[in-house]
C-alpha positions as CSV (number, residue, x, y, z in Angstrom):
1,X,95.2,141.7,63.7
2,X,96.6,143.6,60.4
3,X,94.5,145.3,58.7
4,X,92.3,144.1,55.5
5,X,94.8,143.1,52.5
6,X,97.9,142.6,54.1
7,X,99.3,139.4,54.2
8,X,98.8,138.4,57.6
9,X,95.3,139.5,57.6
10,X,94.7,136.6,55.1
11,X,96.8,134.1,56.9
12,X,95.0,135.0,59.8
13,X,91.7,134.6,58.2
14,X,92.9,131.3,56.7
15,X,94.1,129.6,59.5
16,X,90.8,130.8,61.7
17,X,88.6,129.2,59.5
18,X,90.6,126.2,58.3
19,X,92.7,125.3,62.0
20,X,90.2,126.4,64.7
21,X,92.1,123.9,66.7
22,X,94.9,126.2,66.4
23,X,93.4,128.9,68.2
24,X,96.5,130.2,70.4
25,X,98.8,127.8,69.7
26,X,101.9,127.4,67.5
27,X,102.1,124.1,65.1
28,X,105.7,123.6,63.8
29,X,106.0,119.6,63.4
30,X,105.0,119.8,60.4
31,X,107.8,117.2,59.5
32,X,106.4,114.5,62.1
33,X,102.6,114.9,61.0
34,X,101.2,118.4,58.7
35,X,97.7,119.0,59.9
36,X,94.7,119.0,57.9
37,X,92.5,121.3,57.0
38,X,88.4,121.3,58.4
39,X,87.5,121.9,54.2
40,X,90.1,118.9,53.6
41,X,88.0,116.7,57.0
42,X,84.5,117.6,55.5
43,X,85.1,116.8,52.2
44,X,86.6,113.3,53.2
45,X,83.5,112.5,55.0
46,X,81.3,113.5,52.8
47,X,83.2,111.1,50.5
48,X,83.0,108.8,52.6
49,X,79.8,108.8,53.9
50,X,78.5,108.6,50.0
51,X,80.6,105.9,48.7
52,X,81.3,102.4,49.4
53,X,85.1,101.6,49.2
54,X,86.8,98.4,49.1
55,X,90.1,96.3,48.5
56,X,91.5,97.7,44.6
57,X,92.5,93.9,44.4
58,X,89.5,92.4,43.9
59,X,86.4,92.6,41.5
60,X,83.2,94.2,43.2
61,X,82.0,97.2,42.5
62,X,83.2,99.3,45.4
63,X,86.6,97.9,44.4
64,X,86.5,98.9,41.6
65,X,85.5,102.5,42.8
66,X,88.5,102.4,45.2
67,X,90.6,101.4,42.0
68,X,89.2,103.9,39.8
69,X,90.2,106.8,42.5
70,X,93.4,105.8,42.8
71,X,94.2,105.7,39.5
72,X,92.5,109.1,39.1
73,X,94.6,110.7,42.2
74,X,97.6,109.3,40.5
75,X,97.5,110.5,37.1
76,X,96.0,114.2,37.7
């Protein structure tokens, strides 16, 4: 591994902590399907786990939480 500050060092680092599934392998179909992160899986279920989210179509509550995302996602 490169020393601290280099640019591999980082990328190393990165990829350690964010793709443990990686560990000796090389990823390039990134085309077909880009993999996600382990901060990208944890904050989905956490999301997930503390909302309720339901068709953007209709009038409840948790549609209108699923509406409200969307639209938020959309126009950032």
């Amino acid at each position: 591994m490169a020393e601290a500050g280099y640019y591999n060092y980082a990328v190393d680092e990165i990829r350690s902590r964010e793709f443990p599934s990686l560990k000796d392998l090389t990823y390039v179909d990134h085309a077909g399907a880009t993999l996600y992160s382990t901060s990208q899986l944890t904050s989905f279920q956490q999301d997930l786990c503390g909302n309720v989210y339901g068709n953007p179509h209709s009038g409840s509550a948790a549609s209108k939480l699923t509406a409200d995302t969307v639209d938020h996602v959309r126009f950032r």
